[in-house]
N, C-alpha and C positions, 0 to 999 in steps of 0.2 A: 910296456905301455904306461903303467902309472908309477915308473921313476922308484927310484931307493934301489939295495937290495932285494935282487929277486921280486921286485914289485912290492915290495914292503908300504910304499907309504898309500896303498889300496886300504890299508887295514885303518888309518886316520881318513881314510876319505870314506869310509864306511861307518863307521864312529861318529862321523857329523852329518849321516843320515837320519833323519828323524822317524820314518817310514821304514815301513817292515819291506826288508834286503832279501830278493831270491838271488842266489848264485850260478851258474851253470858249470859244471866244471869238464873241460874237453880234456884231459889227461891226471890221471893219479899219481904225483910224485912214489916212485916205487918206495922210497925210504922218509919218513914221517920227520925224521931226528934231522934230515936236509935244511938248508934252510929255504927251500924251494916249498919244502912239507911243515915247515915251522909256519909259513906265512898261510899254508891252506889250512893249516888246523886253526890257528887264531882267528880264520875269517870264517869258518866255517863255526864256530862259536858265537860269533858276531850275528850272524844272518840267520832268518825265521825261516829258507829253506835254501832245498839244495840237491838240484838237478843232476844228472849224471845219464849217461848211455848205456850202460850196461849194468845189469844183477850182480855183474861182478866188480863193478866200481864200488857196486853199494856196497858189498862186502866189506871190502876191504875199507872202506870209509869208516865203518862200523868197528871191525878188527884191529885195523893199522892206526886210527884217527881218532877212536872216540867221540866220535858222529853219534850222536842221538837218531835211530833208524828213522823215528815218525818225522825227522826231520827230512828224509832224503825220499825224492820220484822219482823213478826210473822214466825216463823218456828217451824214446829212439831220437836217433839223426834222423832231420826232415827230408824229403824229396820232391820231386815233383810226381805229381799225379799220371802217369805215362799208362797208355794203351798197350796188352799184353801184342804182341803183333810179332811179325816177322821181317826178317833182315832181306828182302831181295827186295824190295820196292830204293831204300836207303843205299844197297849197296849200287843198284842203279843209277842212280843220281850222282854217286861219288864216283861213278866208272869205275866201280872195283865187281862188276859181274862176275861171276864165276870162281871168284877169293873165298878163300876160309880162312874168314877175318878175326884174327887175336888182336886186344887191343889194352891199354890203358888211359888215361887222364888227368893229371898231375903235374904238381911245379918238380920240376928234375932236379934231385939230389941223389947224392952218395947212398942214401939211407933206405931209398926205394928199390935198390936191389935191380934195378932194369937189366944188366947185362946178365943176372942168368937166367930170365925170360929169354934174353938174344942167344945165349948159347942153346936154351931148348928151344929155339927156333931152327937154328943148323940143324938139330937131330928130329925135327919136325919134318920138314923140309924133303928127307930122305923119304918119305912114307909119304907127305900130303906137299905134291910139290909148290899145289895154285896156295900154299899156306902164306897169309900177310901179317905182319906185324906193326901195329900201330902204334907207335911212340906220343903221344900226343901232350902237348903243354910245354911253356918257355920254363928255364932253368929260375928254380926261387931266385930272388930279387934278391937276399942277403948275400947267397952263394956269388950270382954273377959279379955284387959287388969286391964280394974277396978275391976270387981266383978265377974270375969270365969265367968262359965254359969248357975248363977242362976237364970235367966227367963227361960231359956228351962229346967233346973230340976223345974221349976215349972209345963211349960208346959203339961213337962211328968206325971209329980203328978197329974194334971189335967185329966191326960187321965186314967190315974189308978182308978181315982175317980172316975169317968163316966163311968167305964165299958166299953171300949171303944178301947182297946190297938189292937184289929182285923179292928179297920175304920181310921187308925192313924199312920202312918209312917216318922217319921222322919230321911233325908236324911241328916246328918251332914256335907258338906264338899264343899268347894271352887266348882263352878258350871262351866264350860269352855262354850264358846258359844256352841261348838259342842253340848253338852251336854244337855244344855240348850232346845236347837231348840226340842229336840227329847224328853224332859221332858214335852212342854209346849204341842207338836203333841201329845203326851198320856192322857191330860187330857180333860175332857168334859166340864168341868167349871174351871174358876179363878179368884179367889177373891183373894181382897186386900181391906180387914178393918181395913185399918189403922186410926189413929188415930189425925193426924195432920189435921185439917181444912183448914188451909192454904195451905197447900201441895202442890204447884204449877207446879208437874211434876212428872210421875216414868217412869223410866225406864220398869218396871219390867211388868204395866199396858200396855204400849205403844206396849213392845214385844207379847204381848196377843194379842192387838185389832190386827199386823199385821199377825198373824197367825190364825186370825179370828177365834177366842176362844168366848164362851159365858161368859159372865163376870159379875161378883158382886162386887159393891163395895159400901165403905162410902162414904158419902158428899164432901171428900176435893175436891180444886178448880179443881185440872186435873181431878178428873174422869170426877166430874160434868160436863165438857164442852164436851168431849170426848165419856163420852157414852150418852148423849145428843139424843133427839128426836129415843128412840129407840134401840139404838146402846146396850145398857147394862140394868141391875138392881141396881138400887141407893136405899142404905137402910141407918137408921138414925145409929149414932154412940154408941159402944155399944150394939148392940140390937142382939142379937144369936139367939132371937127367927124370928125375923126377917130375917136374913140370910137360915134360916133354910127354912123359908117358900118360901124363891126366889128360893132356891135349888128343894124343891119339886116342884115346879110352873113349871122348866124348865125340873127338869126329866119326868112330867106327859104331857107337852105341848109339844111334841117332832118337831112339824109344829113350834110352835111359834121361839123355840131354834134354829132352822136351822133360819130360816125369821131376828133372831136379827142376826147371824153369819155370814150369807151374807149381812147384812147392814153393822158392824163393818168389815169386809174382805174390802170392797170399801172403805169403809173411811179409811183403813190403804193403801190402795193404796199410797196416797199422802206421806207418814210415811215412803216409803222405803230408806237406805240410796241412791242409785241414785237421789231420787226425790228429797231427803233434800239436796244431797251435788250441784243439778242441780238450787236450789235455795237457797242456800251460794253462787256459783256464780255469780245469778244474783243479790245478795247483794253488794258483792264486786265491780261488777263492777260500779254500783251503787257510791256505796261511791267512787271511783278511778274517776269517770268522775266531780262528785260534789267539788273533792277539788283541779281537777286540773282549776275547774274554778274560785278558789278563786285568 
């Protein structure tokens, strides 16, 4: 976005801010000594503060970075304000009655991990046959530029291959929020096996827990903190059989699925854009009082 190496020349364009710099930072370079981690530590020097999503970015900001703490707020990803409610009014409307709807929402890459949701789909499927899978979102814009869409013509072979083309729906196209809201109110569950470990944030997870979705995910660092003590299903990377079994666990416990849904509902409380942008204000003001008393 702002040209040079790694976005280097951000750190000049920051430097001829005269005005106290908050930053937000949507991913922690795993290794500091990068030059990806060379430009966050110089800017993050620069700037009177510095946002992050998770206690664990802070961390490591602090450990890996040499982040001054009082420098750093923890603020969740924002959401929309959504009604705790139920999926058969939604799933009406989309003529998916009677489905026990998995789903996702996302630009489609390699790195999302979608085909071993598909494969714990076929092992779904055996036990929960009305089981639907929702693929939802066009392939990232960078990707289609490189190589069109040969990960989702794979996917789709995938699903040919499995037998499977009735529990499998893919939604190819740009997602509006409207759209969205009323995608994520349709589904029963939402996974995201992605595939990045470090992963220090989604969007896409955050709009779940606020719509208090029961959710699956891989190990990367946001789900892990997020669906924490309860709140979700953490399965290891790679594993469909695994998925497959959190899937049956929550359609057969239908008490437990509601008890995770209202845990995750609360905890997105805090998650709503009001709450997040009511505490950027109290960042701001924050940083505005600290350097007028320099």
């Amino acid at each position: 976005i702002f040209g040079g190496n790694c976005g280097e020349y951000v750190i000049a364009f920051v430097k001829a801010i005269k005005k106290p710099v908050i930053i937000t930072c949507h991913t922690i370079p795993e290794d500091p000594g990068s030059t990806y981690g060379n430009v966050l530590r110089k800017l993050c020097l620069l700037v009177s503060g510095v946002v992050v999503m998770m206690e664990q970015s802070e961390k490591k900001l602090v450990a890996d970075y040499g982040v001054e703490r009082k420098k750093i707020v923890v603020i969740p990803h924002g959401t929309p304000d959504l009604p705790f409610t139920t999926t058969d009014r939604f799933k009406k409307n989309k003529g998916l009655g009677g489905r026990f709807v998995l789903g996702n929402i996302n630009l489609v890459s390699e790195n999302k991990g979608l085909e071993y949701t598909i494969e714990a789909v076929a092992k779904v499927a055996e036990v929960i046959p009305e089981v639907l899978y929702l693929a939802i979102g066009q392939t990232h814009p960078g990707i289609l530029a490189d190589v069109g869409e040969k990960y989702r013509n794979f996917l789709k072979q995938r699903v040919k291959e499995l037998g499977i083309q009735k529990n499998v729906r893919f939604v190819n196209e740009y997602v509006s929020l409207e759209n969205l809201v009323v995608w994520l109110q349709t589904m029963d569950v939402y996974i995201t096996p992605y595939l990045d470990p470090q992963q220090s944030s989604s969007g896409a997870l955050a709009y779940a827990l606020g719509a208090g979705k029961s959710c699956i995910s891989t190990l990367y660092s946001y789900a892990e903190e997020v669906l924490a003590k309860g709140r979700g299903v953490l399965v290891p990377f790679r594993d469909s059989q695994a998925i497959a079994k959190a899937v049956i666990d929550l359609y057969e416990n239908k008490n437990r699925k509601m008890l995770a849904q209202k845990r995750v509902y609360e905890y997105g409380r805090h998650m709503t854009w009001s709450a997040v942008a009511l505490q950027h204000l109290d960042m701001f003001e924050m940083v505005i009082k600290r350097n007028k008393l320099k």
